[in-house]
N, C-alpha and C positions, 0 to 999 in steps of 0.2 A: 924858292930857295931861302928868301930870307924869313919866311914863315918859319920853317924848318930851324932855323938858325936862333931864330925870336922865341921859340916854343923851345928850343934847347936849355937857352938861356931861365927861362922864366920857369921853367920844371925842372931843373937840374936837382936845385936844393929840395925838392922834395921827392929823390932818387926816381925820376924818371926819365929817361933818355928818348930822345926825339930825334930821328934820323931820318933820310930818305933814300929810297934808292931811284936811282934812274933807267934804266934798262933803254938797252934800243930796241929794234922790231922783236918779238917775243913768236918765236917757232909756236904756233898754233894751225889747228886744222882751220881757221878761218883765215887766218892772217895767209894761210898759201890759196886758200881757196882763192882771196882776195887780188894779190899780189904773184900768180903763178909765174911772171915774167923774172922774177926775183929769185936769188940765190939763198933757201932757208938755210943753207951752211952756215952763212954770216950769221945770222940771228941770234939768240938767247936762248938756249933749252929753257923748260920750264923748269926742271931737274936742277940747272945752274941758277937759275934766280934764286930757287924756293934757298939752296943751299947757303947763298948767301943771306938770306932773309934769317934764315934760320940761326949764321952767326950772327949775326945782329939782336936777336931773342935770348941771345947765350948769356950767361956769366963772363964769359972771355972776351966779351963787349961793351962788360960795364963802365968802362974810362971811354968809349963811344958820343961823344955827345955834337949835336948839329952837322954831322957830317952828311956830305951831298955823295953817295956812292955809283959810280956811273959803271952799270954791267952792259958789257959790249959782247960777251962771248969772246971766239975765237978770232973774228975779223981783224 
């Protein structure tokens, strides 16, 4: 986190934004394989991460900077 926070700070002035996200269990064909006892409902689509990833790459994320983004899904 404070990497994140540190790399913010020290690349900002030179327009680069440094974020992270956090995701919980992440719905994968392994992660059930792994884990069958588990509810993949809770989890993360891959489809929701990417999407948030994806705002994060945006323009509409440039005022973004050191944020710690926690993707929990629907849980």
């Amino acid at each position: 986190m404070r990497l994140t926070e540190t790399l913010a700070q020290e690349l900002k002035a030179k327009g680069i934004n440094v974020n992270a996200v956090l995701p919980t269990v992440i719905d994968t064909v392994a992660n059930r394989s792994a884990m069958p006892e588990n509810n993949p409902a809770d989890w993360v689509s891959p489809d929701d991460l990417a999407a948030v990833i994806c705002i994060l790459i945006s323009p509409a994320a440039k005022a973004v900077h050191g944020a710690l983004l926690p993707v929990r899904g629907l849980s």
